[in-house]
N, C-alpha and C positions, 0 to 999 in steps of 0.2 A: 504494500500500500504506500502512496507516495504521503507523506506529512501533511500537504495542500489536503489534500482528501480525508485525512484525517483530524487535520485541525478543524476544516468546514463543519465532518460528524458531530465532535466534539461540542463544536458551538451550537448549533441545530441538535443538538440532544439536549443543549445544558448541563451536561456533566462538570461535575464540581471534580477535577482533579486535585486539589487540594486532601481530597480522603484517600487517596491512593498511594500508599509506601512501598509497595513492592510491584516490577514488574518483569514477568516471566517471557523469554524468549525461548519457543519452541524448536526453530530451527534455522539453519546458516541459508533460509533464500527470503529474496528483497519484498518481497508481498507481506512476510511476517516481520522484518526487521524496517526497512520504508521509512514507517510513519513514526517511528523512534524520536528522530530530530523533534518534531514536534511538541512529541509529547515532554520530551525533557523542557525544551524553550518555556512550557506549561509549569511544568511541577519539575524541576532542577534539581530538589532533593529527595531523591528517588534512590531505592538498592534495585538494582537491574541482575537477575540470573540468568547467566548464559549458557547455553548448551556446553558442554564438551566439548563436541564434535564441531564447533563455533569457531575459526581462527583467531586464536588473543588476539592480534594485532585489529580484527573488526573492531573492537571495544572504540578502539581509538578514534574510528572515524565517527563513532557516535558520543566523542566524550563532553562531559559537563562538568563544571567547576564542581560541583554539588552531588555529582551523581559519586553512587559505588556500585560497580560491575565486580560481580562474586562468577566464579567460574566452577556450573556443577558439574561434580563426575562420579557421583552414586547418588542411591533415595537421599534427599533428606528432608524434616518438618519444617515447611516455611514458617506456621505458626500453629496454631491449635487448629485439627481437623484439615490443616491443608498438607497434602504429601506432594514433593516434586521428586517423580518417578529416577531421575538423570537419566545418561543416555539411554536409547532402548534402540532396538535393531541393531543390523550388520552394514546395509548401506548407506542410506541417508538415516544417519541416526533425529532423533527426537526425542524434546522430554516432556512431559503429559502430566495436566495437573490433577491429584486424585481429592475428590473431597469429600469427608466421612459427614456424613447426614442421619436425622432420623430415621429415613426413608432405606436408609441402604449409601453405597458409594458412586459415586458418579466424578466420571472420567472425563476431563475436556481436553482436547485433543487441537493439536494444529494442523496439521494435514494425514498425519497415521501415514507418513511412509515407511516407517518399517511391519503397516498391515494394521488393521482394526482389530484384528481377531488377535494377533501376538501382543498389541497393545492391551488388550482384555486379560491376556493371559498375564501378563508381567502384571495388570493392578488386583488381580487375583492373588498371585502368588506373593504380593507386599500387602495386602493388607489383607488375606485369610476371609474376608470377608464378600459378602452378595452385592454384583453391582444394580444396581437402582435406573442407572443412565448413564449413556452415551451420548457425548454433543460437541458437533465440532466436525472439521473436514476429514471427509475419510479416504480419500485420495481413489477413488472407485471410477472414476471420470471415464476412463477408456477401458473397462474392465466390460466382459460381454454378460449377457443377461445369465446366463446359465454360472458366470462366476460372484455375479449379483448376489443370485439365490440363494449357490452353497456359502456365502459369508454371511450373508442374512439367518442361515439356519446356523452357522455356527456360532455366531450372536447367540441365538434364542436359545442354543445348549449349552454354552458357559452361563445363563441365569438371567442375563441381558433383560429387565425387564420395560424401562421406556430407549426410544433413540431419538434422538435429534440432530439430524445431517445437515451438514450445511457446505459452503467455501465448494472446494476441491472435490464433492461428490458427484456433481453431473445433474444436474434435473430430470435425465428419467432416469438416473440409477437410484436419486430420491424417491422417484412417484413409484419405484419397485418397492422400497423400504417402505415408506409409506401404507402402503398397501399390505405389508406385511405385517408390521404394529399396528396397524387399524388406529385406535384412540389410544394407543398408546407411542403412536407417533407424536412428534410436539418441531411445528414448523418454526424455524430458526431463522432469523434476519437483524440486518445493521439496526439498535435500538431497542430489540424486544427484550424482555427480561423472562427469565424464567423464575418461576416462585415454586420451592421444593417444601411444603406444608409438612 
């Protein structure tokens, strides 16, 4: 996302960044990193978590007097009830933020390129616990319908019980999901807030 685009949201939301201290970068491409500039010019003292898999030397080009860029490279607790996964996959790695809810766990994801379903399984395997929700881009975009289905079903075997796709999924690889969750589907876009009761 470019900064421009992002500061516009920002202002046409009214988001008060003034409440926001921590901010998570999922992975080293410029659509997730982009609107960064921005956001610091906003709120300058910010702790910024960076992937791993993130070249140090990026930090630089996004630096702020104010800011601290921490570099993850295992789980650890952002704060109470948030988990950050650190690296996860073999190629383009990714880190995923896990949050423990009444409801169960729910996964937010940046684009799941190293897979939704491995992503599933890595916040399984760290927090022992039933995920609740998936949301977030699942990188499914050029993936064919019959590869749709079996990750849809393995979703719904790891315990997967809402999903929310959005970004890097593809619009009919959504209206497959979709249709898969029924009412347990929850449409995602720039603005909407989701409420986990």
């Amino acid at each position: 996302m470019q900064s421009s685009i992002l500061r516009e949201n920002i202002e046409k939301l009214k988001i008060d960044l003034s409440k926001i201290n921590l901010v998570v970068i999922s992975h080293n491409h410029m659509d997730h990193l982009g609107g960064l500039p921005a956001a610091l010019e906003m709120k300058p003292a910010v702790e910024i978590f960076l992937p791993d898999a993130l070249p140090k030397e990026s930090s630089g080009q996004f630096s702020a007097d104010q800011a601290k860029f921490s570099v993850v490279e295992k789980p650890i607790m952002l704060c109470k009830g948030v988990l950050l996964t650190g690296p996860v996959g073999q190629g383009i790695k990714e880190q995923v933020l896990i949050l423990n809810t009444s409801k169960g766990f729910v996964i937010i994801t940046g684009c799941a390129h190293p897979g939704i379903v491995e992503i599933i399984k890595k916040a399984k395997e760290l927090t022992g616990g039933e995920i609740y929700l998936v949301l977030g881009g699942f990188h499914l975009l050029l993936d064919s319908i019959e590869q749709v289905e079996r990750t849809v079903s393995e979703m719904k075997s790891l315990g997967v019980k809402k999903c929310s796709a959005s970004h890097c999924t593809g619009e009919k690889t959504i209206a497959i999901i979709k249709e898969a969750f029924g009412e347990n589907f929850i449409a995602a876009g720039t603005g909407k807030t989701i409420i986990i009761e």
